[in-house]
C-alpha positions in Angstrom: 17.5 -17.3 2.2 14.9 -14.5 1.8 11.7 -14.7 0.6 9.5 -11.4 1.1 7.2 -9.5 -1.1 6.2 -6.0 -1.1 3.3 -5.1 -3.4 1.1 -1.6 -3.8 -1.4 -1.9 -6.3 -5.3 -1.8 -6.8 -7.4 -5.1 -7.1 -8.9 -5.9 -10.6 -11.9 -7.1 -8.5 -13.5 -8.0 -5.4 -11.4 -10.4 -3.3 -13.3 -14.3 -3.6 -13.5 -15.2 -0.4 -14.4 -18.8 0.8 -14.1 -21.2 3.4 -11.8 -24.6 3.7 -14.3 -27.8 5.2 -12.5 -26.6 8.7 -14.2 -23.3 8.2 -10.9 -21.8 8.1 -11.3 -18.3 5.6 -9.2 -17.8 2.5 -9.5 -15.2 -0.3 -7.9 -15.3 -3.5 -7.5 -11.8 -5.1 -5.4 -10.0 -8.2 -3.7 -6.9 -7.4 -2.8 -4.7 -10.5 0.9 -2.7 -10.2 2.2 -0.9 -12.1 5.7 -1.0 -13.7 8.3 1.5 -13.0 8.7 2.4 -16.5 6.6 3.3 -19.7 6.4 1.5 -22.7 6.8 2.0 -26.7 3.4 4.2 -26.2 4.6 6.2 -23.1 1.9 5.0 -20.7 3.0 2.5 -17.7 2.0 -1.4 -18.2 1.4 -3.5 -15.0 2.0 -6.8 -14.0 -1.4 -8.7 -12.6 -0.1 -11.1 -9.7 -2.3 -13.7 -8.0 -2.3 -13.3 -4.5 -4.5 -15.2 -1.4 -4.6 -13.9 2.1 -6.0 -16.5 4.9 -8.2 -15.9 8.5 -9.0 -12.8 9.6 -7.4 -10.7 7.1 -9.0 -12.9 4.6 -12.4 -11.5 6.0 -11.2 -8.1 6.3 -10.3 -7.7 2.7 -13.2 -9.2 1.5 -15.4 -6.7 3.9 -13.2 -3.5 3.3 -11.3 -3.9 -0.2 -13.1 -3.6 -3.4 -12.4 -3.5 -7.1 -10.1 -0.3 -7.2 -9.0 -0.5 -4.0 -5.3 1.0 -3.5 -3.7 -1.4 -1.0 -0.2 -2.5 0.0 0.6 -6.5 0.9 3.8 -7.7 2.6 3.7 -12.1 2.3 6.0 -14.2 0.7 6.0 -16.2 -3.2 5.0 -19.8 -3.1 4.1 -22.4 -5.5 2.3 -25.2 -5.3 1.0 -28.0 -7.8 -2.2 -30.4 -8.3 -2.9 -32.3 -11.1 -5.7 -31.3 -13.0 -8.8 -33.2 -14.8 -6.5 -34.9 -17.9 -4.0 -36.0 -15.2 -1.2 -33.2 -15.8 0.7 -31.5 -13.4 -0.5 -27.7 -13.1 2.2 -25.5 -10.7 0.7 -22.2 -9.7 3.0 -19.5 -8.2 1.3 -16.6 -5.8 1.6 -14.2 -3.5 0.8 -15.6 0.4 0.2 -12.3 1.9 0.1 -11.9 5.8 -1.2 -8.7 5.8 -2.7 -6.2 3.9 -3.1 -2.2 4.2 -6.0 0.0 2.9 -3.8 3.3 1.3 -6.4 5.2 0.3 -9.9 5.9 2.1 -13.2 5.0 1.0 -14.3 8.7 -0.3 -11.4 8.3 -2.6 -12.0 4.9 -3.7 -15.6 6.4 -4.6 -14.5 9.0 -6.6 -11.6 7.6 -8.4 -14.3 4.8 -9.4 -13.5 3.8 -13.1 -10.7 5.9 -13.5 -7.8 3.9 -15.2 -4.4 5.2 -13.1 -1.2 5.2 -16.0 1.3 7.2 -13.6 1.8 4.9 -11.0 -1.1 5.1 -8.1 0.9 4.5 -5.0 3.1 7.6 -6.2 0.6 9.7 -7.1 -1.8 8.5 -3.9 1.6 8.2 -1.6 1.3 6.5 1.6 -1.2 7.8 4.7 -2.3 6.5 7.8 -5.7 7.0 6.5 -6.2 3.5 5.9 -6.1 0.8 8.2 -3.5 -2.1 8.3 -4.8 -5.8 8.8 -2.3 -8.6 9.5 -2.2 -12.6 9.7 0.4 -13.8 12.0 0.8 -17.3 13.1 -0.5 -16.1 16.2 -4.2 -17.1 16.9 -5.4 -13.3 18.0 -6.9 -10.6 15.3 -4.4 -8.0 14.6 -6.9 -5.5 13.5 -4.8 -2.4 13.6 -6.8 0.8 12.5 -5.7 4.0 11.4 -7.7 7.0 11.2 -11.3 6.5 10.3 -12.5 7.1 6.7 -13.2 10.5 6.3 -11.1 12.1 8.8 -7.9 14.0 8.3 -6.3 14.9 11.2 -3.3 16.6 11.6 -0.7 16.3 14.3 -0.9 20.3 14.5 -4.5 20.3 16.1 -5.0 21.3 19.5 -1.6 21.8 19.7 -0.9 25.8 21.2 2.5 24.9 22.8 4.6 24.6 19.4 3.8 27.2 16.9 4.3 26.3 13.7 6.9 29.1 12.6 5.7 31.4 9.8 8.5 32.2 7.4 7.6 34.7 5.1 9.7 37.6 3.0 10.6 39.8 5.3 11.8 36.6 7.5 13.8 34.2 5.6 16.8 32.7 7.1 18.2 31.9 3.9 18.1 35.7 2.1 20.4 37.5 1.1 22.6 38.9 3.3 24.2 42.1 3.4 27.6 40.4 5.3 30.0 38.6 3.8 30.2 34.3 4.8 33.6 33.7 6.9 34.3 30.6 6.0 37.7 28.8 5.9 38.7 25.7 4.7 39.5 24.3 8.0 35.5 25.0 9.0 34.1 22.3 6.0 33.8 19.0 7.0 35.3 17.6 3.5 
């Protein structure tokens, strides 16, 4: 059986984060995404999922993700149940997320503050390593995995003199027109 989420979305507000009575630290967030499709009105709804993150990554979030925040979560859907105050049953059904990633960096974050996003974020943002990528595995290490640091843009052509990136202009495209005629027989396609 499978059980694994994949979410990008931004949270509708700072992750809660708090502490079980063995000092073990949990956060409980809602991440806004966005549908696929628009409505009646042409603009995008989204679906607003509970979600809670535990340890480390609990801490990161809280420390690194705020109301706005672009992020990506990989976990699994559980439900539990407690019986509330007039003795009922309540069953809530979230997201566990093991790890989270930051898909956006903080400059960003700042200056897409209160703007409302209705064409999809994680398309329009699309995926960087700006960000940095915290996970929760059963293991008892921190898997603090960091991508480039917030502000920086590197690029994997800097520094790098041996490999030329080609310059195709004009005069020099391989795909002009060509004054010869293509020999090409049927025996040479691969269909």
């Amino acid at each position: 059986m499978i059980n694994n989420v994949v979410l990008v979305g931004r949270l509708t507000r700072d992750a809660e984060l708090r502490y079980t009575q063995s000092n073990i630290a949990v956060a409980t967030f809602t991440l806004a995404v966005n549908r696929p499709f628009k409505n009646e009105a042409g603009e995008r709804d989204a679906d607003f999922i509970n979600c809670v993150i535990w340890r480390q990554s609990a801490e990161n979030l809280a420390n690194w993700a705020k109301k706005g925040s672009l992020i990506g979560i990989t976990g699994v859907i559980q439900t539990r149940s407690y019986d509330n105050q007039q003795g009922q049953r309540v069953y809530v059904t979230e997201v566990v997320a093991s790890n989270f990633q930051l898909l956006e960096s903080r400059n960003s974050q700042q200056n897409n503050q209160g703007h409302q996003d209705h064409h999809g974020g994680y398309q329009q943002q699309g995926y960087s390593n700006q960000g940095s990528s915290f996970q929760n595995g059963n293991n008892t290490g921190n898997n603090f995995q960091n991508g480039n640091s917030y502000g920086q843009q590197g690029s994997i052509f800097e520094g790098n003199t041996t490999n030329p990136v080609p310059d195709f202009t004009r005069d020099n495209n391989p795909f002009g027109r060509s004054t010869n005629p293509l020999d090409i027989s049927d025996d040479d396609l691969p269909f």
